[in-house]
N, C-alpha and C positions, 0 to 999 in steps of 0.2 A: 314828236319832239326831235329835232335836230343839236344833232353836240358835234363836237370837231375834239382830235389833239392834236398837237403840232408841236412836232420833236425839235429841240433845239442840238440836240447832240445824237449821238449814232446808240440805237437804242438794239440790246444786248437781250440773248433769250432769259440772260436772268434777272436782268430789269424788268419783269412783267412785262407793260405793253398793251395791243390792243388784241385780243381774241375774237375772231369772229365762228359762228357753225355756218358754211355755205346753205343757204335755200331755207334758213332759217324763217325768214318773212315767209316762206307758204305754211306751217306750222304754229308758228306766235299765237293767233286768236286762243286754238283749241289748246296749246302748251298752258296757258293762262288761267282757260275756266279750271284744268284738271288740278291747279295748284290754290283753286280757289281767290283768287286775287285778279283782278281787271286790269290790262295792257295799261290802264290810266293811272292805275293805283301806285305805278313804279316808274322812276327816271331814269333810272338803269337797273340794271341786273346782273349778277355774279352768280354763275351755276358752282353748286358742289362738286369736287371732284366723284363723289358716289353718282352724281346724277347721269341717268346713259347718254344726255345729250352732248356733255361735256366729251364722252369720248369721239363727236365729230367737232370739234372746237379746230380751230387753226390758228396759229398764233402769227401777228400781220408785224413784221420787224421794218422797222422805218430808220431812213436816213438823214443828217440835220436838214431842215428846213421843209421836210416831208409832212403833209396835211393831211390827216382822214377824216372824212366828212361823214355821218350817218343818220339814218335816224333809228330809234329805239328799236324796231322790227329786227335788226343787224345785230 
């Protein structure tokens, strides 16, 4: 599944925003089974701060008019 946001104004680290973990898609399949739930069964996903993956998380700060395109793997 493919999602996009697109910032209309200049987006602030404490505006949330868009978090990605780099190299994430080599990981996703096996992240999945261990949580018992299938890549399919979710449109998105919000990790726990407790969760260890979160501590490779990067937070992606965008400009107005700035687009990011992904799909769920990301």
């Amino acid at each position: 599944m493919t999602q996009a946001v697109l910032n209309l104004e200049d987006n602030f680290e404490e505006d949330g925003g868009y978090v990605v973990v780099p190299k994430f898609h080599k990981v996703f399949e096996p992240y999945f089974s261990k949580l018992k739930q299938g890549p399919k069964d979710v449109a998105s996903y919000s990790f726990f701060k407790n969760d260890p993956l979160f501590s490779h998380a990067v937070r992606i700060a965008m400009r107005p008019g700035s687009i990011v395109i992904w799909d769920q793997r990301m």
